[in-house]
C-alpha positions as CSV (number, residue, x, y, z in Angstrom):
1,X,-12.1,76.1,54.1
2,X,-9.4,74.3,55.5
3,X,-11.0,71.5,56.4
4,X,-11.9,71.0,52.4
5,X,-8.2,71.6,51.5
6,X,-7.3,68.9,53.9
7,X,-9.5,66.5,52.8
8,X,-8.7,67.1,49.3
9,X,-5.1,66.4,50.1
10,X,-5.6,63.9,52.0
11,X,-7.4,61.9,48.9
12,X,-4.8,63.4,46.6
13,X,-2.0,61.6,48.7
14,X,-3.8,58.3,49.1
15,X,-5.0,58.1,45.2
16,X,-0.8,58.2,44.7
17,X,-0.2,55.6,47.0
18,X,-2.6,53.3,45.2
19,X,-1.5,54.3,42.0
20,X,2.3,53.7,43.2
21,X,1.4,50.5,44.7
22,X,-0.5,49.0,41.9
23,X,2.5,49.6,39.4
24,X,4.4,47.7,41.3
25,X,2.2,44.4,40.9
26,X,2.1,44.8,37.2
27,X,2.7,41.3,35.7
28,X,3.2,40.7,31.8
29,X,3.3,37.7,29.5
30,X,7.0,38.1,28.8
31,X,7.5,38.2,32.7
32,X,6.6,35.3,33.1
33,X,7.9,33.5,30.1
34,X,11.1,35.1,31.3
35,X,10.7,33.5,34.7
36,X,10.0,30.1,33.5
37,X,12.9,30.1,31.2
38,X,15.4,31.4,34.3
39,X,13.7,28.7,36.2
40,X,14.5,26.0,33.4
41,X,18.1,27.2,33.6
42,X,18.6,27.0,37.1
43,X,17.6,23.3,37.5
44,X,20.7,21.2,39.1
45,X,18.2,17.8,38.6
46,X,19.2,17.4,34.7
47,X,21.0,19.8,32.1
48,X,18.3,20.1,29.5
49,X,20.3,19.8,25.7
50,X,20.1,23.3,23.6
51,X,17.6,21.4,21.1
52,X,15.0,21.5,24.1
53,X,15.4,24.8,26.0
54,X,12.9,27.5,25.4
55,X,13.7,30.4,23.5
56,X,13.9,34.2,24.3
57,X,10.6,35.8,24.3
58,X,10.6,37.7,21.1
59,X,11.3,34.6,18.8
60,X,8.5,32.8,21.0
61,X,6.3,35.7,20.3
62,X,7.0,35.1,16.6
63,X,6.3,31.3,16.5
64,X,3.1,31.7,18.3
65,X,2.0,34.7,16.0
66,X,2.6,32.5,13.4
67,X,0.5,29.8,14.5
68,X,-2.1,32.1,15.8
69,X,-4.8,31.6,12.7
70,X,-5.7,34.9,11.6
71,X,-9.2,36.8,11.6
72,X,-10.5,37.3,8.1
73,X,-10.8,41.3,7.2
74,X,-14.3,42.4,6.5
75,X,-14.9,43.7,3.1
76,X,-15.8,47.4,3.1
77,X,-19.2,48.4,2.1
């Protein structure tokens, strides 16, 4: 019996080290938006003007939604 219990530990402790380890590798859309945008500001080589920068991630969500063409709804029957 306690050979079960151990093994059943065992694969307990190791399915929470994967999960643990996996959530730290999660990568998102705004991530990396976010990351290009630092990256854009950090550049020494030339200042980019305001009129050029990208925006914050929300109001680039909004422009893209907007030119996103929408699916037409299906008619119920």
């Amino acid at each position: 019996m306690r050979g079960l219990t151990d093994n059943l530990l065992m694969r307990v402790f190791r399915l929470w080290w994967v999960l643990l380890l996996s959530a730290c590798g999660v990568i998102t859309s705004q991530g990396v938006y976010e990351g290009v945008r630092q990256q854009q500001q950090m550049r020494p080589d030339k200042p980019t003007p305001d009129t050029e920068r990208l925006p914050d991630y929300d109001k680039f969500k909004q422009e893209r939604d907007k030119l996103t063409p929408q699916a037409p709804e299906s008619q119920p029957v």
